[in-house]
C-alpha positions in Angstrom: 11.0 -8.9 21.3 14.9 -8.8 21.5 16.0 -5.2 21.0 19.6 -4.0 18.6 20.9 -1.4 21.0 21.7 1.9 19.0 20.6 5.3 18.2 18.1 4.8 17.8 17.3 0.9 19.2 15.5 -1.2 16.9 13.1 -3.8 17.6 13.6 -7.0 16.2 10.6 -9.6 15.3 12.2 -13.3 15.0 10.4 -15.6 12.4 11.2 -19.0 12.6 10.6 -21.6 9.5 11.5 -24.5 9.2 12.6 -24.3 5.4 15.2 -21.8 6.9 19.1 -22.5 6.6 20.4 -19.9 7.2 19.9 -16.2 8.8 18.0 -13.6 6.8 17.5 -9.8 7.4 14.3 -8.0 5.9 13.0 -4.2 6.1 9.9 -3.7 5.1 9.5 -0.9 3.0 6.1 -0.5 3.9 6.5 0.4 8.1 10.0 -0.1 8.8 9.6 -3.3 10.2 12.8 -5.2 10.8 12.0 -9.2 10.4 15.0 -11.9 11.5 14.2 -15.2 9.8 16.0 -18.1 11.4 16.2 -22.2 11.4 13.8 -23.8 13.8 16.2 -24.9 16.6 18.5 -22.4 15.7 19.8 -20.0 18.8 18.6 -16.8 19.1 21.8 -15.4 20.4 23.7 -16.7 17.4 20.5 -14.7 15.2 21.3 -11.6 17.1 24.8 -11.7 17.1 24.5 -12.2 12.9 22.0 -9.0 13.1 24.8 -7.1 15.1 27.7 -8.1 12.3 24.4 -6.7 9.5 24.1 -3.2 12.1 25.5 -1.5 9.2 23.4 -2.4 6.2 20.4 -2.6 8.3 20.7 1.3 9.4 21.5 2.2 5.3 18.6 -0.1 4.5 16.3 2.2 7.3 17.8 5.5 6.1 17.0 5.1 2.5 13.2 4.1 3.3 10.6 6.9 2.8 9.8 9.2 4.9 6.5 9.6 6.4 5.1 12.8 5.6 2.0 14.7 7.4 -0.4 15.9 5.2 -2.2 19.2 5.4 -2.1 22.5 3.7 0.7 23.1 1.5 1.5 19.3 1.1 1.7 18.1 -2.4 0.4 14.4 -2.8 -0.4 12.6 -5.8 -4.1 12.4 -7.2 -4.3 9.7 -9.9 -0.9 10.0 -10.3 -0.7 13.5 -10.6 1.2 16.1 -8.6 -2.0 18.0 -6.7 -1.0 20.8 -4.1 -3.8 21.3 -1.1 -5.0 24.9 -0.4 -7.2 27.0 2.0 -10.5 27.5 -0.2 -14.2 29.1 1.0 -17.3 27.8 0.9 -18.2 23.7 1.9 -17.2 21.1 -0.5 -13.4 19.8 -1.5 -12.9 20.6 -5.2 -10.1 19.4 -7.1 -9.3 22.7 -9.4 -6.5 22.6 -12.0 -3.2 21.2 -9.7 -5.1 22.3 -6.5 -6.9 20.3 -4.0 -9.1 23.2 -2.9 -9.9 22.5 1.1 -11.9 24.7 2.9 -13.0 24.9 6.4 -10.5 24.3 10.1 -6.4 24.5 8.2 -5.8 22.0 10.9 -8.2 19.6 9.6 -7.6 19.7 6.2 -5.5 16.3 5.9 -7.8 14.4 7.4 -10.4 15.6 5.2 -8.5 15.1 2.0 -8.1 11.5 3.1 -11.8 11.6 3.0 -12.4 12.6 -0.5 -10.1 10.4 -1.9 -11.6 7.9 -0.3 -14.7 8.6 -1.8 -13.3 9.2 -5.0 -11.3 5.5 -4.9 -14.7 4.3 -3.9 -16.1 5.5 -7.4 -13.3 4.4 -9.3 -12.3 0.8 -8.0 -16.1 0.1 -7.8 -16.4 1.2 -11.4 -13.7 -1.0 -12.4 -14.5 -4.2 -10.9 -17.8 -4.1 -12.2 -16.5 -3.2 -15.8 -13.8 -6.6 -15.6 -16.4 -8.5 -13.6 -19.0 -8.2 -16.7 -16.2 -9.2 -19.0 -16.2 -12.9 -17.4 -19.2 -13.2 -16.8 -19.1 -12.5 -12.5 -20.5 -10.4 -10.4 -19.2 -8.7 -7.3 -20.7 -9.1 -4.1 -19.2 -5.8 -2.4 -16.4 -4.0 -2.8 -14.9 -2.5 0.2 -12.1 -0.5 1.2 -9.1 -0.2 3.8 -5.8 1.6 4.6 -3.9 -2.2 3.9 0.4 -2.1 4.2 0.8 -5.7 3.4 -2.0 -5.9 -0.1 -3.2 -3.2 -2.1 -6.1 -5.9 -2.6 -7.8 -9.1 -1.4 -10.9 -11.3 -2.4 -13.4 -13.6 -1.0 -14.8 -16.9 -1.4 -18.3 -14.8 -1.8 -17.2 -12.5 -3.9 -16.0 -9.7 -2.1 -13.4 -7.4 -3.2 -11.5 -5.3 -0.7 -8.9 -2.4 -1.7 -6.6 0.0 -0.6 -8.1 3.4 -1.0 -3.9 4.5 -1.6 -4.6 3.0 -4.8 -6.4 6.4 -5.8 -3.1 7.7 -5.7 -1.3 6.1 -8.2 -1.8 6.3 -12.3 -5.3 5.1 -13.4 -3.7 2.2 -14.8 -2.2 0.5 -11.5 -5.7 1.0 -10.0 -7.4 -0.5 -13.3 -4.9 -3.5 -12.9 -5.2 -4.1 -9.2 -8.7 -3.7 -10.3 -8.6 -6.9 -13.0 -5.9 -8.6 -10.5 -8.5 -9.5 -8.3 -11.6 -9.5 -10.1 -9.7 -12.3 -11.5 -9.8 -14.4 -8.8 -14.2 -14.8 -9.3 -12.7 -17.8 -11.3 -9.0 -18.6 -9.8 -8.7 -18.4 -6.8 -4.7 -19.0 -6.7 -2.2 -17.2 -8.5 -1.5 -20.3 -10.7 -0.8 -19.9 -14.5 -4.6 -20.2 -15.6 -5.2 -16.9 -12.9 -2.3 -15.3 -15.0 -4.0 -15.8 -18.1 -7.2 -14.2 -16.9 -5.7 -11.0 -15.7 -3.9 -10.8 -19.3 -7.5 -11.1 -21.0 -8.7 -7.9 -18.7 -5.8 -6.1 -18.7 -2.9 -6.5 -20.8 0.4 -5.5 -20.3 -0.6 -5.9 -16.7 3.5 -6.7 -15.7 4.4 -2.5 -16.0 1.5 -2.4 -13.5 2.9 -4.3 -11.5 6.2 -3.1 -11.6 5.4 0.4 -11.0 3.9 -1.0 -7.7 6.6 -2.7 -6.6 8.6 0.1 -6.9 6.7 3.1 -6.0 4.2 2.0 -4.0 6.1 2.2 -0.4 6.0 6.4 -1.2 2.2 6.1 -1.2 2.0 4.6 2.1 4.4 7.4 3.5 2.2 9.8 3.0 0.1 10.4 6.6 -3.3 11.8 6.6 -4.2 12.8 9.8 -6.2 14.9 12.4 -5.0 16.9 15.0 -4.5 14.6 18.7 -3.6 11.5 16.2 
């Protein structure tokens, strides 16, 4: 993997296609990851020499990204799209308590635990949903299963299975209600043609703010790091 010397160096993944004319710079807003497209027989000398000429705008593009936070006590993280700030509590089970995200037990484990309710609690809710825009056409869902996904907040199946990003617990209740009806959905297209489009504007209407929001605020939800200590 060719390397931009700098401070910091950046690694570089090249990405040829053939319906490339030209070279193309792209950040992901998701990891950071820096992606070259170039033509097929192109040189990859002359597509390093054009990211050299881009050194600029590529380091603005990786300073304005957001940055990943750790979570543990203290942190305030969105639950359902509302501000929630964790704190030491007694006793044995997580409760969510006004704007607090009571967490009791080891301080140092107390992100990786949060991650663990909210899993459960995006379990609840996304299964909920499916089922509720599945009975609306007439479908049924197989399983419903969930992940920590940077390139999909959800996927489904030939079978029937629905998989999710359990992130999606973070945002508004309507983003996860319309990633929700996005992919129930595809029970009866599976393509994103204009009769999919239609569907998804039967079960959820004015799916496009949705959408939006996603596309714009969704890279902050990912930023957010919920781990234990040694990770």
């Amino acid at each position: 993997m060719p390397i931009l010397p700098g401070p910091p160096p950046l690694e570089i993944t090249l990405r040829r296609s053939a319906r490339a004319r030209r070279f193309s710079l792209r950040v992901s807003r998701v990891d950071g990851k820096v992606t070259l497209s170039l033509p097929l027989h192109a040189r990859e000398s002359e597509g390093m020499a054009f990211v050299q000429a881009q050194e600029g705008w590529l380091r603005n593009a990786l300073a304005r990204l957001p940055r990943a936070d750790a979570v543990g006590l203290g942190s305030e993280i969105p639950v359902e799209g509302r501000p929630v700030r964790l704190v030491a509590g007694q006793g044995r089970r997580i409760a969510l308590e006004g704007d607090s995200l009571v967490i009791p037990g080891d301080p140092a484990l107390a992100g990786a635990r949060a991650q663990a309710w909210l899993k459960a609690l995006a379990r609840d809710r996304l299964v909920a949903a499916s089922d509720h825009y599945a009975g609306q056409i007439g479908r049924r869902v197989a399983r419903v299963t969930l992940r920590d996904t940077r390139s999909r907040w959800g996927s489904c199946s030939h079978e029937g299975a629905l998989m999710y990003s359990w992130r999606l617990i973070l945002a508004p209740p309507p983003v996860l209600r319309y990633v929700a009806a996005h992919e129930v959905a595809h029970l009866l297209e599976m393509n994103h043609s204009d009769r999919f489009w239609a569907v998804v504007g039967r079960l959820y209407p004015g799916w496009q703010d949705q959408r939006a929001w996603l596309h714009a605020e969704g890279g902050a939800l990912h930023a957010l790091r919920f781990v234990a200590p040694g990770d």
